[in-house]
mmCIF file as gemmi writes it, N, C-alpha and C atoms, coordinates in Angstrom:
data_model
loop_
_atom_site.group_PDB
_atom_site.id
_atom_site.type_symbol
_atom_site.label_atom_id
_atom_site.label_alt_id
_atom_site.label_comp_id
_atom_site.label_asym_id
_atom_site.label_entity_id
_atom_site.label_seq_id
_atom_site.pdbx_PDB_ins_code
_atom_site.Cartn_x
_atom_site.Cartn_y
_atom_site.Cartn_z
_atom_site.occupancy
_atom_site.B_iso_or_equiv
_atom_site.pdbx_formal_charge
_atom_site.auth_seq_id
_atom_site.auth_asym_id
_atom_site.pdbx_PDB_model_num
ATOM 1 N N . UNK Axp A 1 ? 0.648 -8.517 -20.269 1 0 ? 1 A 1
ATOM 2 C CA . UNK Axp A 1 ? 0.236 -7.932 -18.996 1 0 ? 1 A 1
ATOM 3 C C . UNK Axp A 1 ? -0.455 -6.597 -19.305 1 0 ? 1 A 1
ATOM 4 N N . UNK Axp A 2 ? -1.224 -6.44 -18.861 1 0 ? 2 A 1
ATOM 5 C CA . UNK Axp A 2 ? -2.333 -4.934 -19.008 1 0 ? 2 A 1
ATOM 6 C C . UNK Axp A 2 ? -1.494 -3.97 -18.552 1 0 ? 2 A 1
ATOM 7 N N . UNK Axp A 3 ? -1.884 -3.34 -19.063 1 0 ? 3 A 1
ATOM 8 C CA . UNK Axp A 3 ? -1.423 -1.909 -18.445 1 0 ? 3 A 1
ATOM 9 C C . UNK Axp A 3 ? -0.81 -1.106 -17.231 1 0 ? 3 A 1
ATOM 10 N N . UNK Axp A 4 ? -2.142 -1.284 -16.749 1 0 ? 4 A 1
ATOM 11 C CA . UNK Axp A 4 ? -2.683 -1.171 -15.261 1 0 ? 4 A 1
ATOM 12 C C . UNK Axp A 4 ? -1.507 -1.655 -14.208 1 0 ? 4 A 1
ATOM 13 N N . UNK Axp A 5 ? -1.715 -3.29 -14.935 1 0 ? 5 A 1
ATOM 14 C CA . UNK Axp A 5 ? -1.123 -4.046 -13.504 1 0 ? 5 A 1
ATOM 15 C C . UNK Axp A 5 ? 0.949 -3.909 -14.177 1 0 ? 5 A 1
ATOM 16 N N . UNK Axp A 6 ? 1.43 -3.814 -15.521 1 0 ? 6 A 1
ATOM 17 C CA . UNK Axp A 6 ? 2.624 -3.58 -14.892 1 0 ? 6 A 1
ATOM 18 C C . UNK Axp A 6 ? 2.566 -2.19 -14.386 1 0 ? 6 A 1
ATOM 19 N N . UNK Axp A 7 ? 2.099 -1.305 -14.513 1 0 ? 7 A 1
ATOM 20 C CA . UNK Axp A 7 ? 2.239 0.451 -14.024 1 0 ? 7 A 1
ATOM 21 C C . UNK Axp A 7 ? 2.329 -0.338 -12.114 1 0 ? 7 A 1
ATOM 22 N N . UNK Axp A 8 ? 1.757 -0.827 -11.846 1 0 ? 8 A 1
ATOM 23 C CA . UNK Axp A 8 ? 1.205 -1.668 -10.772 1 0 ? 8 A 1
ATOM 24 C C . UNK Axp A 8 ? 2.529 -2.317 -9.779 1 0 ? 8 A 1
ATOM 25 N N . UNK Axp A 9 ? 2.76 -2.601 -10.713 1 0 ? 9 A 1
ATOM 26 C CA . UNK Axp A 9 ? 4.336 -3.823 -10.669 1 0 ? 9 A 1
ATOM 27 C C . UNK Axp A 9 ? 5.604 -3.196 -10.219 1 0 ? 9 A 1
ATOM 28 N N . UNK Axp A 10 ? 5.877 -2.028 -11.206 1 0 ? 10 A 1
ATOM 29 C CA . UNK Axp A 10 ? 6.891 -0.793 -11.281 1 0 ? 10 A 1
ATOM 30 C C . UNK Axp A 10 ? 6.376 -0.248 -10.058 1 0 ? 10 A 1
ATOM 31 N N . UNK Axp A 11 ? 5.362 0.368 -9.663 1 0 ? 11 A 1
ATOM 32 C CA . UNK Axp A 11 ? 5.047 1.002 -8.339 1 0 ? 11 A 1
ATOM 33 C C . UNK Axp A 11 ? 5.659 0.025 -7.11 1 0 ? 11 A 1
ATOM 34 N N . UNK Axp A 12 ? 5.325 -1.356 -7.424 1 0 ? 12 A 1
ATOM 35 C CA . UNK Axp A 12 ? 5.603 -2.493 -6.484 1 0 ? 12 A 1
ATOM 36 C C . UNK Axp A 12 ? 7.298 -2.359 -6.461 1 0 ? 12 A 1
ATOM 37 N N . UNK Axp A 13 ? 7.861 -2.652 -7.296 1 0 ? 13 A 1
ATOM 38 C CA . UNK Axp A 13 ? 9.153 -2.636 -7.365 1 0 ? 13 A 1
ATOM 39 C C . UNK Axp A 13 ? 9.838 -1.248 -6.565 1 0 ? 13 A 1
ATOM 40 N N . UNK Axp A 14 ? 9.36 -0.123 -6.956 1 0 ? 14 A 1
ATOM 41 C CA . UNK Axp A 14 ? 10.437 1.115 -6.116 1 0 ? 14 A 1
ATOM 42 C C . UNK Axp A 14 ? 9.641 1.158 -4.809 1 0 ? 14 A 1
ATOM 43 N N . UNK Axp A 15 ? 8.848 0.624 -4.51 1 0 ? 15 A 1
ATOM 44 C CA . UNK Axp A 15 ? 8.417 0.235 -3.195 1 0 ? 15 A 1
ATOM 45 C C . UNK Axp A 15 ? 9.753 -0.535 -2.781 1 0 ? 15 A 1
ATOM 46 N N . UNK Axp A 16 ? 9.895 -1.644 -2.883 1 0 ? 16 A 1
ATOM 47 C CA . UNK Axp A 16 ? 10.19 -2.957 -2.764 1 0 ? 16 A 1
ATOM 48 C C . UNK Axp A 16 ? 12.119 -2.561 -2.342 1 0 ? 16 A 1
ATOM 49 N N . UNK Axp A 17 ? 12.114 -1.467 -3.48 1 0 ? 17 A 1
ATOM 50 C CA . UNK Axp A 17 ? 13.715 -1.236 -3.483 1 0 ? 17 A 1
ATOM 51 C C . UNK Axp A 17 ? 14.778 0.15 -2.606 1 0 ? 17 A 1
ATOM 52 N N . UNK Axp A 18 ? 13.368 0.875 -1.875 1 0 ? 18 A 1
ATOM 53 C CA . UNK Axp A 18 ? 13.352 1.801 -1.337 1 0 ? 18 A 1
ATOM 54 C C . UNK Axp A 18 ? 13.949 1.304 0.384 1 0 ? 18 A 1
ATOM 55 N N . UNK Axp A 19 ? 15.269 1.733 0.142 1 0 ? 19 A 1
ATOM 56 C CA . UNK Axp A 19 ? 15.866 1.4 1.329 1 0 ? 19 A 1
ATOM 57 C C . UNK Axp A 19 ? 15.445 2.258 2.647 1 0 ? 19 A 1
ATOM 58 N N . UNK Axp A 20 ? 14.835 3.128 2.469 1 0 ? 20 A 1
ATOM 59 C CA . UNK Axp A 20 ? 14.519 4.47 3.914 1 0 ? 20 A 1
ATOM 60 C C . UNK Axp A 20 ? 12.988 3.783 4.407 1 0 ? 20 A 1
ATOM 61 N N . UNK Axp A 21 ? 12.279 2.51 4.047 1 0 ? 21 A 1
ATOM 62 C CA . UNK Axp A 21 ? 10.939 2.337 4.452 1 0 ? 21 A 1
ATOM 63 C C . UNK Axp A 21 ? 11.49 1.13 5.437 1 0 ? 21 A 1
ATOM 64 N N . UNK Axp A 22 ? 10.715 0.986 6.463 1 0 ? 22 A 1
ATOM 65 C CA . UNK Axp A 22 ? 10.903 -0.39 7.182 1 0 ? 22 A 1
ATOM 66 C C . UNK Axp A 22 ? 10.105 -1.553 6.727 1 0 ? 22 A 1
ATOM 67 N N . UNK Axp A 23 ? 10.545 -2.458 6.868 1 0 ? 23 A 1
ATOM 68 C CA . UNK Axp A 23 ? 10.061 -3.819 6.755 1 0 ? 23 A 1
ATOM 69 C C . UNK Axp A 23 ? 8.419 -3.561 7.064 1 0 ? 23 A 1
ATOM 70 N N . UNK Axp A 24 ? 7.633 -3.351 7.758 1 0 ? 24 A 1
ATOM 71 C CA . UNK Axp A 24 ? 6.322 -3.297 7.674 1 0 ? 24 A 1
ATOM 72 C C . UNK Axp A 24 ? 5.784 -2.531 6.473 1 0 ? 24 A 1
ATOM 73 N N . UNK Axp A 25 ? 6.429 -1.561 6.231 1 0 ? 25 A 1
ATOM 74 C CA . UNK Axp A 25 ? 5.91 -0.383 5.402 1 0 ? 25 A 1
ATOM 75 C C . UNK Axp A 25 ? 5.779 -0.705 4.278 1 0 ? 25 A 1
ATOM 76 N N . UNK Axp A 26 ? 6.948 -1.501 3.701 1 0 ? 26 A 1
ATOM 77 C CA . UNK Axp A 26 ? 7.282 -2.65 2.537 1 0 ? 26 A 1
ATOM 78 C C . UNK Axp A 26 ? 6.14 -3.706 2.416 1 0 ? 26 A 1
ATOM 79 N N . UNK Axp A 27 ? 5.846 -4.531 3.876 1 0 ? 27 A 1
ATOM 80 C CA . UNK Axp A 27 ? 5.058 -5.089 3.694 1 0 ? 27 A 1
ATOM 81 C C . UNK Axp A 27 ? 3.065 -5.126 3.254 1 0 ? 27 A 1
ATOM 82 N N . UNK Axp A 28 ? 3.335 -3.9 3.703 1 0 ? 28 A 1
ATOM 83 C CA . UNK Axp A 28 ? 1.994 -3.083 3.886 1 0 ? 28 A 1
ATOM 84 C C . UNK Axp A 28 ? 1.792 -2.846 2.129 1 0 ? 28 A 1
ATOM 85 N N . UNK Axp A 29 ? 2.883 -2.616 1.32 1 0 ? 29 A 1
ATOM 86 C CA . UNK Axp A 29 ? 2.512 -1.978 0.082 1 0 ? 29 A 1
ATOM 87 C C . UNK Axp A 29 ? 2.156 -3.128 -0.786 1 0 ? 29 A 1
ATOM 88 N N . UNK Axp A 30 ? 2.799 -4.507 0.133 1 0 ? 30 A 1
ATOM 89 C CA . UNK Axp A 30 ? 2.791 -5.651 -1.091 1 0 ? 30 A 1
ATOM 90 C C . UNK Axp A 30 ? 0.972 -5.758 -0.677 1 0 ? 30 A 1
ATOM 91 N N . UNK Axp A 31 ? 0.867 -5.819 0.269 1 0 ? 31 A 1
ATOM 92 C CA . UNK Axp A 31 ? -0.755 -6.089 0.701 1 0 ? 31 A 1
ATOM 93 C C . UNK Axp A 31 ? -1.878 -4.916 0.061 1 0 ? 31 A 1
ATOM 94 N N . UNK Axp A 32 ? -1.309 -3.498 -0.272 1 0 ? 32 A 1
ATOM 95 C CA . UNK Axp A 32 ? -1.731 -2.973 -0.617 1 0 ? 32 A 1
ATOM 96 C C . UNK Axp A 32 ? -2.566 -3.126 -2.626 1 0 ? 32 A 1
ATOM 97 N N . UNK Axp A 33 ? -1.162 -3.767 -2.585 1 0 ? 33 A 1
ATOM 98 C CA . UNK Axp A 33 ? -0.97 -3.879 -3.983 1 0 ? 33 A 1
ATOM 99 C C . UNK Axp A 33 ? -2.002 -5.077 -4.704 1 0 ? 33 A 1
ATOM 100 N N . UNK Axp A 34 ? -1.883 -6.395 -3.628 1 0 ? 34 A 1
ATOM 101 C CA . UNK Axp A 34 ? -2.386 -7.344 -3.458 1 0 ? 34 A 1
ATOM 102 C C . UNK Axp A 34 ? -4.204 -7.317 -3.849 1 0 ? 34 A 1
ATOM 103 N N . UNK Axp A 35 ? -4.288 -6.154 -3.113 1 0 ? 35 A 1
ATOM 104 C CA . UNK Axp A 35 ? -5.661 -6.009 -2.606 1 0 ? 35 A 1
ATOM 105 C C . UNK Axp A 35 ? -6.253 -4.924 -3.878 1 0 ? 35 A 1
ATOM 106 N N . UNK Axp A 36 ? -5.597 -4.706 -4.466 1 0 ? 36 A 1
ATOM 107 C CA . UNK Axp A 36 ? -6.16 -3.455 -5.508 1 0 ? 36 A 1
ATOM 108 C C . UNK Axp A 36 ? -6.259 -4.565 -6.991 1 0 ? 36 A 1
ATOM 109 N N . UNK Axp A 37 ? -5.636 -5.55 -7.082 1 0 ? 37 A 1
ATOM 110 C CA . UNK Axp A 37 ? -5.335 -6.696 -8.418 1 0 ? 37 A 1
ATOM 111 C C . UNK Axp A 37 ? -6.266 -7.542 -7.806 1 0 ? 37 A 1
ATOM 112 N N . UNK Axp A 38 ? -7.01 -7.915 -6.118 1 0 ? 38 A 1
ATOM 113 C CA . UNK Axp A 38 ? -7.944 -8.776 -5.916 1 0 ? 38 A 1
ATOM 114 C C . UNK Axp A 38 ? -9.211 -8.012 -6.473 1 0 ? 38 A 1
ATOM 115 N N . UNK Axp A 39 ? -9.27 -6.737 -6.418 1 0 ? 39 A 1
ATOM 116 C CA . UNK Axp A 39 ? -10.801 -6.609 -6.025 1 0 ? 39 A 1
ATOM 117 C C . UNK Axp A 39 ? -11.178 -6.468 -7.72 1 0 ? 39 A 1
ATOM 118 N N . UNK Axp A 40 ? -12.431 -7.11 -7.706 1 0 ? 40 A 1
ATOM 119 C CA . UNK Axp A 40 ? -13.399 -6.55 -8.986 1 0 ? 40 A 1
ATOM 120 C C . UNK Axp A 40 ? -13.502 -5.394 -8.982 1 0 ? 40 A 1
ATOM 121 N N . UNK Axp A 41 ? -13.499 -4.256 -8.366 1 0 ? 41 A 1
ATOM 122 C CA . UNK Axp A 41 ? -13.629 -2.866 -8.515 1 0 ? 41 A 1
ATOM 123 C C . UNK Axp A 41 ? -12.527 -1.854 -8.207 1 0 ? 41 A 1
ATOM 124 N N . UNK Axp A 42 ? -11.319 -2.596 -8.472 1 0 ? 42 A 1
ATOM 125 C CA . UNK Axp A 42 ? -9.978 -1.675 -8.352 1 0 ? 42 A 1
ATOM 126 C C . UNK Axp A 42 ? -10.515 -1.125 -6.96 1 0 ? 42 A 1
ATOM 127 N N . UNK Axp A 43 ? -10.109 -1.439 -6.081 1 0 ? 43 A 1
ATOM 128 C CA . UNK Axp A 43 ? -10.501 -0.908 -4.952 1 0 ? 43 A 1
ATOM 129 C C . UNK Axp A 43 ? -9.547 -0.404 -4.315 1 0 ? 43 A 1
ATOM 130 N N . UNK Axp A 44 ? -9.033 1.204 -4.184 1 0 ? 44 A 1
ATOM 131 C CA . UNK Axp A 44 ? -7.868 1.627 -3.676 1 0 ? 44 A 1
ATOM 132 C C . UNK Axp A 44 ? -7.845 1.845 -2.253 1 0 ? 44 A 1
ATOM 133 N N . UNK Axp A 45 ? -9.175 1.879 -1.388 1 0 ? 45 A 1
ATOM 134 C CA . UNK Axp A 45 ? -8.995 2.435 -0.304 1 0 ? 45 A 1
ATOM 135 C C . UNK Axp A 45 ? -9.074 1.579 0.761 1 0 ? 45 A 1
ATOM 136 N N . UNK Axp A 46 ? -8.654 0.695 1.122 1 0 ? 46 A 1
ATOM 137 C CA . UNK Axp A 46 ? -8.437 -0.427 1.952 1 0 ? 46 A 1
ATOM 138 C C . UNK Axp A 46 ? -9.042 0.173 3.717 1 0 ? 46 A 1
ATOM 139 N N . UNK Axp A 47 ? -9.362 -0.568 4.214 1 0 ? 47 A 1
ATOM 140 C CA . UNK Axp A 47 ? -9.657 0.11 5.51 1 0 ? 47 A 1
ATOM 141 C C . UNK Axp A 47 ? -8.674 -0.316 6.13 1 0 ? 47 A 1
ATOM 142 N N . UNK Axp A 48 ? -7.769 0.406 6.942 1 0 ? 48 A 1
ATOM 143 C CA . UNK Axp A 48 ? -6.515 0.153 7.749 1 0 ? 48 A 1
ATOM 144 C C . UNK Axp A 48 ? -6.792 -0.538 9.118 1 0 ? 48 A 1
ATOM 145 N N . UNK Axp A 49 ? -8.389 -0.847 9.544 1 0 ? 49 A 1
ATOM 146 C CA . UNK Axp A 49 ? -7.983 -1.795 10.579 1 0 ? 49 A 1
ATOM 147 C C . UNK Axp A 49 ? -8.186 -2.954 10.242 1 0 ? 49 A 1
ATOM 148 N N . UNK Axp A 50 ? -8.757 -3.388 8.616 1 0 ? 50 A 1
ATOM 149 C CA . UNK Axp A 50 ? -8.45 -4.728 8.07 1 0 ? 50 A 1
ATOM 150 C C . UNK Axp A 50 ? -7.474 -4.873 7.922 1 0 ? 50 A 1
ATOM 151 N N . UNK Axp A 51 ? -6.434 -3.953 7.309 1 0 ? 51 A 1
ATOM 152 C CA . UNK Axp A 51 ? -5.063 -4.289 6.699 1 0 ? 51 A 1
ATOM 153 C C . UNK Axp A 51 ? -4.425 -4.612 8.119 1 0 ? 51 A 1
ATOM 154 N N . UNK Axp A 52 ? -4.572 -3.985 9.057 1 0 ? 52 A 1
ATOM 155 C CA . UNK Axp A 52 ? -3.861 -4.775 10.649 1 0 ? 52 A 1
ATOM 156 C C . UNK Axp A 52 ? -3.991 -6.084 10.648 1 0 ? 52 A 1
ATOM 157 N N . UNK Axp A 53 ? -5.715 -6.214 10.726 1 0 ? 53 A 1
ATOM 158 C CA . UNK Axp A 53 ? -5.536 -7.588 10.813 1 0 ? 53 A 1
ATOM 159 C C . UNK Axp A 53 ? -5.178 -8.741 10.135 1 0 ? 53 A 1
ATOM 160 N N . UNK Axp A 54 ? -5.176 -8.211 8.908 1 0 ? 54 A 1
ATOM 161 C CA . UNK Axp A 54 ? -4.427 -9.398 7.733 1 0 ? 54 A 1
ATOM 162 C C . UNK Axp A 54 ? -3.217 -9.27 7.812 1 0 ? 54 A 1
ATOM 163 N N . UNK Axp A 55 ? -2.367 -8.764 8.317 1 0 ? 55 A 1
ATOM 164 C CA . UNK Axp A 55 ? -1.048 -8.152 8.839 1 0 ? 55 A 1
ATOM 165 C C . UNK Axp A 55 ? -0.466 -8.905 10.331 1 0 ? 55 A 1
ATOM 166 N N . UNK Axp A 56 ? -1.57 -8.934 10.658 1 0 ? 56 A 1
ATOM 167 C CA . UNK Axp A 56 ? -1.42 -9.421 12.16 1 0 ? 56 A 1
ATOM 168 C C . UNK Axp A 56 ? -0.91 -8.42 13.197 1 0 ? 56 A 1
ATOM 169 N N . UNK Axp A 57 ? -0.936 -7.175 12.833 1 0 ? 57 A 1
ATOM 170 C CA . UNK Axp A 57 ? -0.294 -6.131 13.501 1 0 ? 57 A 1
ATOM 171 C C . UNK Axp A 57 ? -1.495 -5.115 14.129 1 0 ? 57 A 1
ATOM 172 N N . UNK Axp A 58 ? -0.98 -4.161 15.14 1 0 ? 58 A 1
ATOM 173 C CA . UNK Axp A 58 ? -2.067 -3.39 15.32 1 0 ? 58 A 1
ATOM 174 C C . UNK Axp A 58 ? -2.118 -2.247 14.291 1 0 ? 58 A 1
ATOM 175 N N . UNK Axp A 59 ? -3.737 -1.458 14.239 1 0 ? 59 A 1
ATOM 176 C CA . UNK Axp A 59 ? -4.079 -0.64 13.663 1 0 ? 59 A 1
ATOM 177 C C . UNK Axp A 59 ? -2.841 0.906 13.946 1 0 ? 59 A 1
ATOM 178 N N . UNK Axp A 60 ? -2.554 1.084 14.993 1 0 ? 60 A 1
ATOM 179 C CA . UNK Axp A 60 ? -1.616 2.367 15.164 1 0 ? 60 A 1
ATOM 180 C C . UNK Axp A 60 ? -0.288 2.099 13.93 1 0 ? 60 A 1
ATOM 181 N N . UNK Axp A 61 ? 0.101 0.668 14.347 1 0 ? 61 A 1
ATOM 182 C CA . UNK Axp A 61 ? 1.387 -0.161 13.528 1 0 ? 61 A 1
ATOM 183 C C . UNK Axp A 61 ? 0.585 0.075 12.123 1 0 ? 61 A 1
ATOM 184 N N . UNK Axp A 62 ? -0.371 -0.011 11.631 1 0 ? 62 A 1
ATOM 185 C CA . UNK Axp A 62 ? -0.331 0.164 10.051 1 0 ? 62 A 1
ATOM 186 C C . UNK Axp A 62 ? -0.248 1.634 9.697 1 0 ? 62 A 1
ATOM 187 N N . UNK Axp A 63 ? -1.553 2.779 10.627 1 0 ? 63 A 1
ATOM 188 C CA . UNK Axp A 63 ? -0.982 4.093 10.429 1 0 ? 63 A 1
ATOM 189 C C . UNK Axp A 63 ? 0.27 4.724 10.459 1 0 ? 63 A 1
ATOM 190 N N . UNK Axp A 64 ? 1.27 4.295 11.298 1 0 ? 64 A 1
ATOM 191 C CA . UNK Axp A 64 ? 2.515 4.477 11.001 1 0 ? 64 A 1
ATOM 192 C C . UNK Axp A 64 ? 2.843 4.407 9.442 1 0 ? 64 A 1
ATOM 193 N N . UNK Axp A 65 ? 2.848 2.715 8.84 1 0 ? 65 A 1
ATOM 194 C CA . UNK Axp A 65 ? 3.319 2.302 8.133 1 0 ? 65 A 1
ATOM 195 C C . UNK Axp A 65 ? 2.945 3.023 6.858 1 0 ? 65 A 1
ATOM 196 N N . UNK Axp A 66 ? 1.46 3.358 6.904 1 0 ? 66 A 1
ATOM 197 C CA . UNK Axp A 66 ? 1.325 4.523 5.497 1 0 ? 66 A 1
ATOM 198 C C . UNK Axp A 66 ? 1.475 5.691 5.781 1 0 ? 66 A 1
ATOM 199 N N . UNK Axp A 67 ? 1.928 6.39 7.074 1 0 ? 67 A 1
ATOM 200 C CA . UNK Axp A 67 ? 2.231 7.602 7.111 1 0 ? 67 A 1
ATOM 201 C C . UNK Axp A 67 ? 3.938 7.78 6.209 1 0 ? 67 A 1
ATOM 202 N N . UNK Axp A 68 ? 4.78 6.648 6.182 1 0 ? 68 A 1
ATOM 203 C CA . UNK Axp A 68 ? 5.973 6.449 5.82 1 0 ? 68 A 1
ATOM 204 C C . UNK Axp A 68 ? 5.447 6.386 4.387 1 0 ? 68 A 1
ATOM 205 N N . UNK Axp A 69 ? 5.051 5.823 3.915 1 0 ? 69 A 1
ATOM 206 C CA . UNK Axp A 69 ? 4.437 5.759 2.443 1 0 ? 69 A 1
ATOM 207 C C . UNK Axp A 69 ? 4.249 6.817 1.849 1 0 ? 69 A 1
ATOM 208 N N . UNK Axp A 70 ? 3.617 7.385 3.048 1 0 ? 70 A 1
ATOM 209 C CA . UNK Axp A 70 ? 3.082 8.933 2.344 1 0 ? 70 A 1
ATOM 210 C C . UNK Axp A 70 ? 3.938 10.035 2.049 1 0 ? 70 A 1
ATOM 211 N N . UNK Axp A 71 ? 4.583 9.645 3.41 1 0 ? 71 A 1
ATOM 212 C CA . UNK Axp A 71 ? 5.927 10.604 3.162 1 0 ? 71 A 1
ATOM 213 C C . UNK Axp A 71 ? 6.953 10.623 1.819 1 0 ? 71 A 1
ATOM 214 N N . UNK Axp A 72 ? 7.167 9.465 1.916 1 0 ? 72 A 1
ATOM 215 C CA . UNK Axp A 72 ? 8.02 8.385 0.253 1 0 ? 72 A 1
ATOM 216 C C . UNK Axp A 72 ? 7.231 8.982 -0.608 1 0 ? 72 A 1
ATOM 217 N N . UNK Axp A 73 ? 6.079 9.599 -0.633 1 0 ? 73 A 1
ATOM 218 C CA . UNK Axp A 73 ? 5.345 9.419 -1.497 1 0 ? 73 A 1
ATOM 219 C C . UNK Axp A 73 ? 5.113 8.612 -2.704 1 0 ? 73 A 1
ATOM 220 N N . UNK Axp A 74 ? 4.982 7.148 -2.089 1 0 ? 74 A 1
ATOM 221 C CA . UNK Axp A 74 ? 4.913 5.744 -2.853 1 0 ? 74 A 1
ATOM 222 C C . UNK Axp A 74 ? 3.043 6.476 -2.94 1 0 ? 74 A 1
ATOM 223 N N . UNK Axp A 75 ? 2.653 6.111 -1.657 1 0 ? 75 A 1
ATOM 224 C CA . UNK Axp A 75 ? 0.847 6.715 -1.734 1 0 ? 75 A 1
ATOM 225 C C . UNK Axp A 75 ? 0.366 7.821 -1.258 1 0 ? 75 A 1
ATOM 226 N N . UNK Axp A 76 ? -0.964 8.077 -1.697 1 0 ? 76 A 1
ATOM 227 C CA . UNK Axp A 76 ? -1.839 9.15 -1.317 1 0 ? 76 A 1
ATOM 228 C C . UNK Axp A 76 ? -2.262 9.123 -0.304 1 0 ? 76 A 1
ATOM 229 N N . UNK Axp A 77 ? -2.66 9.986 0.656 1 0 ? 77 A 1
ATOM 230 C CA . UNK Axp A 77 ? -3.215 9.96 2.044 1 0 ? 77 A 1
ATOM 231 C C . UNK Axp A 77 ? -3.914 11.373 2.12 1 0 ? 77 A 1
ATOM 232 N N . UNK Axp A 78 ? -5.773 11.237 2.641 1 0 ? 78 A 1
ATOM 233 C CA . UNK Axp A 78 ? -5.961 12.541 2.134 1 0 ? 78 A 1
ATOM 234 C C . UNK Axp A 78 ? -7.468 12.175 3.029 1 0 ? 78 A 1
ATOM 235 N N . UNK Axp A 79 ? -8.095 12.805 3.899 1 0 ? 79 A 1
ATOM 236 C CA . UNK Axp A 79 ? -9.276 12.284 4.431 1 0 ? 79 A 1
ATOM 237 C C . UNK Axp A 79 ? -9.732 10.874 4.971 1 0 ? 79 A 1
ATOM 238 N N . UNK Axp A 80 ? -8.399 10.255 5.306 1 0 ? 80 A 1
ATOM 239 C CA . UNK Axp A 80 ? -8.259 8.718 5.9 1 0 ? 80 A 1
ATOM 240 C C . UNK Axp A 80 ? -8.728 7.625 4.577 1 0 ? 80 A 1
ATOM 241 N N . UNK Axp A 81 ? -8.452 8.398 3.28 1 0 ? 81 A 1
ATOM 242 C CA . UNK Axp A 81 ? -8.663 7.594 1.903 1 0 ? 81 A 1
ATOM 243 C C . UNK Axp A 81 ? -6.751 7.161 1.767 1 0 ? 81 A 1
ATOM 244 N N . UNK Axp A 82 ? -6.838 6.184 1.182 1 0 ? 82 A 1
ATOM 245 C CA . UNK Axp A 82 ? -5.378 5.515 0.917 1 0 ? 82 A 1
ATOM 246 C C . UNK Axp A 82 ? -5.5 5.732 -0.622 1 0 ? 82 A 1
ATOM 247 N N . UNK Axp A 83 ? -4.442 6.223 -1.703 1 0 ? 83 A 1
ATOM 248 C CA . UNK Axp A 83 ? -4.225 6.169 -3.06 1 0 ? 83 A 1
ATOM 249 C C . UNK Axp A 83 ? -3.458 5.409 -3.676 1 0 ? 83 A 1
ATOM 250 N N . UNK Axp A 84 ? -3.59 4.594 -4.531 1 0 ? 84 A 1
ATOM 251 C CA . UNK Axp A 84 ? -1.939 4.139 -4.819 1 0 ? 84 A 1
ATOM 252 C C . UNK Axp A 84 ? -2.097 4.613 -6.296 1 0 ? 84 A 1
ATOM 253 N N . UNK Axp A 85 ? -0.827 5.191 -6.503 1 0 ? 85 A 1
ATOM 254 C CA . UNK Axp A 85 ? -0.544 5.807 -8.513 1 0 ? 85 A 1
ATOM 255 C C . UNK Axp A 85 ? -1.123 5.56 -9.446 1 0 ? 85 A 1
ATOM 256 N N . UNK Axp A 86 ? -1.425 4.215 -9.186 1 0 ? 86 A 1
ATOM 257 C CA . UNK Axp A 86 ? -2.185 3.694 -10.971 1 0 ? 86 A 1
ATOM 258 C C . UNK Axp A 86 ? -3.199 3.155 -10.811 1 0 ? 86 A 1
């Protein structure tokens, strides 16, 4: 496994095991995570009213969900750019 993607994995995991996030917030990181190992260009900054809709949730419901992230500081949040660690 590269590098990248276990550093990737481990991020996924204390996501995953972090009891103070809710179930969306959790879910949001696996999609996050998802989406950074899909793209040809490591693509960290996801637009949050796609991630709604692949979510099936509304756009306010995902800003929540990485404002909790951010807080955890699992991710970056900085000019409506999303970061994730590795």
């Amino acid at each position: 496994m590269p590098h990248a993607d276990w550093v990737g994995f481990q991020w996924l995991e204390s996501v995953r095991c972090d009891a103070s996030l809710t179930p969306l917030a959790r879910l949001l990181a696996h999609e996050l995570a998802l989406s950074v190992w899909a793209s040809e260009t490591g693509q960290r900054n996801p637009d949050p009213e796609a991630l709604a809709r692949c979510l099936g949730v509304s756009g306010k419901m995902i800003r929540r969900a990485l404002a909790e992230l951010c807080r955890a500081r699992h991710v970056r949040c900085a000019g409506g750019k999303i970061g994730v660690p590795w």
